[in-house]
N, C-alpha and C positions, 0 to 999 in steps of 0.2 A: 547690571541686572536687566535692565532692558533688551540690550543685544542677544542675552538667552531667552529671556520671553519671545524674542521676535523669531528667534531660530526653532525653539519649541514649534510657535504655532506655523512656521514654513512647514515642519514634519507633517502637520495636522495639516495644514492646508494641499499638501502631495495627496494624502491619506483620502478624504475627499474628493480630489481630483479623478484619481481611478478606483472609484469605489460608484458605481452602475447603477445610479439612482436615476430617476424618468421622473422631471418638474414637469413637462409642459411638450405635447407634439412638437411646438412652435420649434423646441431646439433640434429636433432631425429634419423636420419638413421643411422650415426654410432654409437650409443650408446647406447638412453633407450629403441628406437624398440626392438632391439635384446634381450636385457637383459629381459626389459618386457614380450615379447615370452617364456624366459625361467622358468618366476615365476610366470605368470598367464597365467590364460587361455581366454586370450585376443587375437584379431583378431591378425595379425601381419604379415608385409609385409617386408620382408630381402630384399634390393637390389643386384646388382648382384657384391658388392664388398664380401660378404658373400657368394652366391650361387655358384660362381663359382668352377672350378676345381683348380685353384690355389687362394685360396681368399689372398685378399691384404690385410685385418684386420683384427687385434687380440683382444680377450676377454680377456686375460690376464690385462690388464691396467683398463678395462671395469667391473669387479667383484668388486674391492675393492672401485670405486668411484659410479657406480651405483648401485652393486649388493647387498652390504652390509646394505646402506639407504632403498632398497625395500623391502629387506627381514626382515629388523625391520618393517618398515611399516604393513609388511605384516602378521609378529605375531602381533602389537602391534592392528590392524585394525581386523582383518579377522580369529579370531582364529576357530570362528563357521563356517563361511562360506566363503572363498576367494574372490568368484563371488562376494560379495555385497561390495568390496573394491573400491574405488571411483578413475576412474583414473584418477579424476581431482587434489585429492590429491598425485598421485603419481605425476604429473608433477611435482607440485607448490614446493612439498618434494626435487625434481631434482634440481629444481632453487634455494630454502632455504639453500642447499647444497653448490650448486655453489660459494651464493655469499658467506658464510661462509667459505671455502677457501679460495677467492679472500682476504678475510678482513683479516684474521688470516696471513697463508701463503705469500702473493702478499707482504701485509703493513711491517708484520716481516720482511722477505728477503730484501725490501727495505732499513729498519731502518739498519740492520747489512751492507748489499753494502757502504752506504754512512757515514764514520766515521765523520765529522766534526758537531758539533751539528746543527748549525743556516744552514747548509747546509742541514743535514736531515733530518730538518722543513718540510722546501721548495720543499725536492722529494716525501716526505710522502702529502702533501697535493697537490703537483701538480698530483701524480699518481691518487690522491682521486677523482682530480676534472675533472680527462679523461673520455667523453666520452665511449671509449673504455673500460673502467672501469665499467662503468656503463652498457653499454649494453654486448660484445663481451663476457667479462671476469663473468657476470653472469649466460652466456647459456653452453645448456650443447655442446661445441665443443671440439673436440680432442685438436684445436689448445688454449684453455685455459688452459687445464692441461700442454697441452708443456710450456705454461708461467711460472705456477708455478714449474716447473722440471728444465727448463732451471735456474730460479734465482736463485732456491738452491741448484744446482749445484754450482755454481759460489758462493754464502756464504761458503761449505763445502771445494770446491777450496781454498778458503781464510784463511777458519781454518786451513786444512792441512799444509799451507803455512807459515803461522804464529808461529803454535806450535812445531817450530825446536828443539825442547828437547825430544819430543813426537814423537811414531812411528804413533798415530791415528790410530789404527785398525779398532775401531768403526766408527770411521768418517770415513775409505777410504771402509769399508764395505755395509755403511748406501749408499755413493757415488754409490758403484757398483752398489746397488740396483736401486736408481733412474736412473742409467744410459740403464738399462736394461729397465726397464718401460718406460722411456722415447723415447727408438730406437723402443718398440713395440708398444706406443702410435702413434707417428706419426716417421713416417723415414727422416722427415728433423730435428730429434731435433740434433744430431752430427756436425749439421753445425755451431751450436750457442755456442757449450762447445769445438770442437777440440782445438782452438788455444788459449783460456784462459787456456786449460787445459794443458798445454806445462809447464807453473809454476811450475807441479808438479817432471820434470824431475829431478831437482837438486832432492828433497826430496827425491825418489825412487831411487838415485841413492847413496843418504848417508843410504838412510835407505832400504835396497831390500827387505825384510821381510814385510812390508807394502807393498811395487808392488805386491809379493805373495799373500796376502792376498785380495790385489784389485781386482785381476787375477782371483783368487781362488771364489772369493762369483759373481763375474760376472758370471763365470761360471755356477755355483750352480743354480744362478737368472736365466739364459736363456737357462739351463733344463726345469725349472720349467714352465718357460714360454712357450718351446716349447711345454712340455709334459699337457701344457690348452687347445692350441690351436690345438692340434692333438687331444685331446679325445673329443674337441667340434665337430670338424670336420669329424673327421674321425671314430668314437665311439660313436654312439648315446646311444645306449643300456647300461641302467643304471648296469646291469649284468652281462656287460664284466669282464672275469677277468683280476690279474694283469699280468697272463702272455702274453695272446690276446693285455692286454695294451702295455706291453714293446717290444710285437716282432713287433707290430707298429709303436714303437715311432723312435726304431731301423731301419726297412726298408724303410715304408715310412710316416715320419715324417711330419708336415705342420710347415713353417718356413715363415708366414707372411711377416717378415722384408725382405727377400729376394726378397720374390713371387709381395713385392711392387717395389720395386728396377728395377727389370726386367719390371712391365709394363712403368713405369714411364721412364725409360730410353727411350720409344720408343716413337717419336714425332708424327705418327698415335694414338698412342691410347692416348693421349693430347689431339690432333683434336677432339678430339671428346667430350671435355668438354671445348673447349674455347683457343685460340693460341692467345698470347699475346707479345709485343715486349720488349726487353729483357730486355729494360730501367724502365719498366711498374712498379718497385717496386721500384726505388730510385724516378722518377721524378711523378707517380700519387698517388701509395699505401700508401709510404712515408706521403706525404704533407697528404691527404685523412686521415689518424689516427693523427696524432701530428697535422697542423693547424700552427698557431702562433708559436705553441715552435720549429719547422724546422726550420723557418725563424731566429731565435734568435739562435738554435743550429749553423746554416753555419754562421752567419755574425760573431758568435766571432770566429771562424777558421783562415782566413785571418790577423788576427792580431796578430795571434801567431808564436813565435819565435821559429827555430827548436829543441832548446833544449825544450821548452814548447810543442811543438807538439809529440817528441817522450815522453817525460810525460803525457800528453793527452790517447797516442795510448796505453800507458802500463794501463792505465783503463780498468780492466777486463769489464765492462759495456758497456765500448761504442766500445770495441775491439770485444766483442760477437754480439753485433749489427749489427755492420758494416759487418764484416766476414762472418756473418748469411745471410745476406741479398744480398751479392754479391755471395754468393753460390747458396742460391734460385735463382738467377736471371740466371740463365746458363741453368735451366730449361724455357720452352716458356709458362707453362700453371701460372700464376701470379693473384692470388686473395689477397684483403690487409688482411684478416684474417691470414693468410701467415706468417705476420710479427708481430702479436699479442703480441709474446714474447721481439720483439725490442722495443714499447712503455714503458714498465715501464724504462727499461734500459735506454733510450736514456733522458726518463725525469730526471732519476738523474744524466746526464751529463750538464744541464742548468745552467747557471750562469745568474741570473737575470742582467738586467742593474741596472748600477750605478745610472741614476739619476731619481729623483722621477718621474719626466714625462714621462720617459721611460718605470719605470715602472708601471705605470697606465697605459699607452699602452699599455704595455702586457697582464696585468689582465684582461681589458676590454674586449679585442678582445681573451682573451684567456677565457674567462665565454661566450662569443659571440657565440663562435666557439661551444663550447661546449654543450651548454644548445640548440641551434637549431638544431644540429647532436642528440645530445640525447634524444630530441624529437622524431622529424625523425626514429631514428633506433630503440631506446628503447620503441615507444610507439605504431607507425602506420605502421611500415614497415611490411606489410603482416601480420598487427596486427589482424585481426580478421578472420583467420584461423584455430588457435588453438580453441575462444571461439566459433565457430562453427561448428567444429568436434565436441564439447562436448555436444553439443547442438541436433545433428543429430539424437539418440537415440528417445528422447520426442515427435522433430518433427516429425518423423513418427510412433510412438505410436500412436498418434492425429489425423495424417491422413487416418488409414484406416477404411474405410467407415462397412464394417463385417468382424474382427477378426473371426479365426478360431479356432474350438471346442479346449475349453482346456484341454479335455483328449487326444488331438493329441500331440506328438513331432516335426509334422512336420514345417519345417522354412518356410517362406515370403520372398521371395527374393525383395533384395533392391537394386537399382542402384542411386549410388552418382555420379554426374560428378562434375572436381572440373577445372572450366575454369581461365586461368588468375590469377590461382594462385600457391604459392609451393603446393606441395601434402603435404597433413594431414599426419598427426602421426597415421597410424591406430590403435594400441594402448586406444589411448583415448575414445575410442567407448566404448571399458569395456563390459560390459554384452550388447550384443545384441539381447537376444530374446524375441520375436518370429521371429527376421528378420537374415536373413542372406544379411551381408551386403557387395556390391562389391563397390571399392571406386576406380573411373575411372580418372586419372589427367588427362588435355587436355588443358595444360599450353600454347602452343607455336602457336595451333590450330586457323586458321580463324575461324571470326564467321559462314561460310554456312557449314564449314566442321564439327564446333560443332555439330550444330542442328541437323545433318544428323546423326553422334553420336549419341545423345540424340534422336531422331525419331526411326531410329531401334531398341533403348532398349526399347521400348512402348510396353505393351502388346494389344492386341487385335485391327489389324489393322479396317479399318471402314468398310471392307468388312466380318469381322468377329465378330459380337457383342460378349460380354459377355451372358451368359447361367442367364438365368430369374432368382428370389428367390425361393424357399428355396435352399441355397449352401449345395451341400456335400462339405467334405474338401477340397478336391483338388479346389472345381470350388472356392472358398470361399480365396483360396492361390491364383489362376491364378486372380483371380478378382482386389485383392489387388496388391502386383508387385510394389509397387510405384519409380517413379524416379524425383530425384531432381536434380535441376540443383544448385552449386553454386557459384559465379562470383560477381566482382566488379559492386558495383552499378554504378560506371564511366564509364563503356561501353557501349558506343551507341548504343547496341540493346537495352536499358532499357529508359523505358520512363524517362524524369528528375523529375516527379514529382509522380514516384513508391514508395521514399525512405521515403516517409513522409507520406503514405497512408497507413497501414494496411488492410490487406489483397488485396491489390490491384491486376490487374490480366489484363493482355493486351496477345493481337495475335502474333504470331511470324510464321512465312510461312519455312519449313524446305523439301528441294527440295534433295529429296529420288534418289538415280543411280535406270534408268528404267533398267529393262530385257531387254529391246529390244534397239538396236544400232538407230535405228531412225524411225521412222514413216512412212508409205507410204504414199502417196499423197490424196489416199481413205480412210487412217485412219483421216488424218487429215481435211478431208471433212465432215465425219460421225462426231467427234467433233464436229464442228461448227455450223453442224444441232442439235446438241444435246447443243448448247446451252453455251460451254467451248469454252472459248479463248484461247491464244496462252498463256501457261505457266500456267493451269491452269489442268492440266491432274492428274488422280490418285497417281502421286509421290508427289507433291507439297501438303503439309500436313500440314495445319495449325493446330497451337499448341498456348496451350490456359497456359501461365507460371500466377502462382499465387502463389502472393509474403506472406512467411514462418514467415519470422523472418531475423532482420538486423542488425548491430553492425556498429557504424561512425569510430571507431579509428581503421580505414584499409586504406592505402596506398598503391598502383602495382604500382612500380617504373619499373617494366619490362613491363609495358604498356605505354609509354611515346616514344610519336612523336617527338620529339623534333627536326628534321632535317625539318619536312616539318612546324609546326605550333609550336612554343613554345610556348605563352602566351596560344593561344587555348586549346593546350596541356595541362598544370598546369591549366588552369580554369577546365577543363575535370576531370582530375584526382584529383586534390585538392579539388576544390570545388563538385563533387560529391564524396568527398570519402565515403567509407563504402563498407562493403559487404552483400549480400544478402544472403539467400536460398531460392529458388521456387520452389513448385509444379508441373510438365510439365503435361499435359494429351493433348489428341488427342481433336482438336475440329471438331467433324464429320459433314457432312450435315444432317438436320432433315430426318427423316423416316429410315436411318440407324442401329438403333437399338444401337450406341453406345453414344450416344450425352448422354446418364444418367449419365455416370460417368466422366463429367466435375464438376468440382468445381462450387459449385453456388456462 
């Protein structure tokens, strides 16, 4: 029976896997952006944990899990020509990946944690049937590699510990190495292995020659590591030689895990992604990932006896958990991705209940929990993002009205705005010509402040038509320009009934900052005989949006009122989900000379 359950929720777990749901920027920006930059000649946007002068992250960890999958892709795809490589297959290649470690690694390091058979049924199918599992652990975040680094840590921990005849070389080498990959993947994974790793003290102290050796390939590993992260950083030029290399790695080195250390230490530059209260990971991130199984972990606590409690707490599983997570917590910035690595851990700490009613309660509410969160995260969450950056190319192939000569090189500038939602993977755009495309997020943005946005990137105000036919190149570039706007259809500026109308196209009024501080009394006279009301002056620019192309399995949970109207709210967002792409153009008044290049 289990063996089907387990193969069942594999299906579910595939299903998930390539199914284009957006948790968190963290999973393109730190990862396939960069890498992608470095093997194709794809758009690509570093943010400024890369750009800066001390960067916080390292490509060390980032080569062998992304780099290695693109670069096959990329002979097996692209021998003739790279440009024609599809970066929709690099994504999906990134997610194929994922979950193939999650299945391989994740399920393995479980079966070995949990020695009791009928026990590591029960953690191998409950990990299968997490939520978490299905969405978190199939994207590409740093904080899912830390999962699989932290449990097999804690297996090679165990080996070590077990094989008291044995010096382990290989295991306490194979160990260094994770240990090194895992401090340069993310800098809280030490929080999760220090204090399980204290087991090994007897060992290294019968056997020193193994500490040496652990010491020794540590070492070795975080040379290697530095000396990535300095020739990425500080060594563009593929030319350099190796002595320009060493007298850099030497003077001045980049030491990511430090240069993290240091900002992270400082509660201003937290503020400036989110201050949260110090409890925020035992009492909401907690509950938030596990569900049902929290609830069943604390109530059998209380009825254990202290010699069963210190057997309890010698579980490397729920020792790394616990430890983990009370380390985090000392920090104030608190997101439950955070604790990614505590889920498999703490489910094979569960001891089902004893009686059959019990547990059908569990199951129930524990498939309950699950299957609606994994919806939610794994399907709508900022789900139509991804299929619409990939999309963004064709759509403006389509739109412009006279392409320019094709024995020119020259590009079409494009403006993307991307309201109300995370910023696109630039990446995914792949071959963009003939347009050079800017892709503008304006996540957090009122709507008048948008439009004003989107209004200034318009070419040719109404006081300046476009130049008549026949185009030279240039007029034939400035003509085209197009800008889109892209945004949840659940926002009020969109009529409710855009989402089911193709090619639909309504007014939107986008009120431009005047030059002049105010009016005088005889300007605003002269209007009035001219015929303009109040709020109707040359800034005030009606904009004529026509609707592109739309996808329904998109949710903005970051657009949710919920303090002033909840039901309203979820009727808003829920019931209009989806997101759009539009067309924006100026709609000028007749005899202007620009009213021709409205969409008909």
């Amino acid at each position: 029976m289990w063996r089907r359950s387990y193969l069942l929720l594999l299906l579910v777990r595939i299903y998930f896997a390539i199914s284009p749901s957006y948790l968190h920027p963290d999973e393109n920006f730190q990862g396939p952006e960069v890498i992608a930059d470095e093997l194709f000649l794809y758009p690509s946007n570093r943010t400024w944990e890369w750009t800066s002068n001390y960067p916080i992250r390292s490509v060390f960890p980032l080569w062998p899990v992304y780099g290695i999958p693109m670069t096959l892709l990329k002979w097996v795809w692209a021998q003739d020509d790279q440009q024609n490589l599809s970066p929709k297959a690099i994504y999906y290649l990134l997610r194929v990946v994922m979950f193939i470690l999650s299945f391989v690694l994740e399920d393995w390091a479980i079966y070995e944690l949990v020695h009791a058979p009928r026990h590591r049924r029960q953690a191998v199918i409950l990990v299968a049937s997490s939520y978490v599992t299905w969405t978190y652990q199939s994207h590409t975040f740093s904080n899912s590699i830390e999962t699989l680094l932290v449990t097999w840590s804690l297996v090679l921990i165990e080996r070590i510990v077990r094989e008291k005849n044995s010096s382990s070389m290989l295991t306490c080498s194979i160990l260094s190495l994770i240990i090194v990959f895992g401090i340069f993947n993310r800098i809280t994974f030490p929080a999760f292995i220090l204090i399980p790793g204290l087991q090994l003290l007897p060992h290294f102290l019968a056997r020193p020659f193994s500490f040496l050796v652990t010491v020794a390939s540590a070492v070795v590993f975080t040379c290697l590591a530095i000396g990535t992260d300095t020739a990425f950083f500080r060594l563009r030029d593929l030319n350099t030689s190796s002595t320009t290399f060493f007298r850099t790695l030497v003077t001045n080195p980049v030491i990511t895990p430090w240069n993290n250390i240091r900002y992270n230490t400082q509660t201003s530059n937290l503020a400036l992604h989110g201050l949260h209260p110090r409890y925020q990971h035992f009492l909401v991130n907690l509950p938030q990932l596990l569900g049902p199984a929290l609830i069943l972990l604390l109530t059998s606590l209380p009825a254990l006896s202290l010699l069963n409690l210190r057997l309890r707490f010698s579980n490397p599983c729920l020792l790394s958990a616990i430890t983990g997570t009370a380390f985090l917590s000392i920090f104030p910035h608190q997101e439950p991705r955070f604790l990614l690595p505590c889920v498999p851990l703490l489910l094979t700490c569960i001891h089902l209940p004893t009686s059959s009613r019990g547990r059908k309660w569990f199951w129930s509410s524990w498939l309950v929990f699950n299957i609606l969160l994994g919806i939610l995260m794994g399907v709508y969450h900022q789900g139509g993002v991804i299929p619409a950056q990939l999309q963004v190319p064709d759509l403006l192939r389509s739109s412009i009205s006279s392409p320019p000569p094709t024995n020119t090189t020259a590009m079409i500038p494009a403006t993307i705005f991307w309201w109300k939602t995370y910023p696109p993977p630039t990446y995914l755009l792949g071959n963009t010509a003939p347009f050079n495309i800017s892709t503008v997020p304006l996540m957090g943005l009122s709507q008048p402040d948008m439009l004003e946005q989107v209004t200034a990137a318009l070419p040719f105000p109404c006081s300046s038509p476009p130049p008549p036919p026949p185009l030279t190149t240039r007029d034939a570039i400035q003509n085209n320009q197009p800008v889109f706007l892209t945004a949840p259809l659940s926002s009020p500026l969109f009529p409710p009934s855009s989402a089911s109308t193709p090619n639909a196209s309504f007014l939107a009024h986008a009120r431009l900052p005047s030059n002049n501080k105010a009016h005088s009394s005889a300007e605003q006279e002269e209007e009035k005989d001219q015929g303009r009301g109040e709020g109707e002056d040359d800034n005030n620019t009606p904009l004529e949006l026509a609707l592109m192309w739309t996808y329904r399995q998109h949710i903005n949970l970051d657009d949710m009122d919920i303090a002033s109207d909840v039901w309203g709210t979820l009727r808003r967002v829920v019931g209009g989900r989806g997101i759009g792409v539009w067309r924006v153009e100026r709609r000028c008044p007749p005899g202007s000379g620009v009213e021709s290049i409205i969409l008909a």
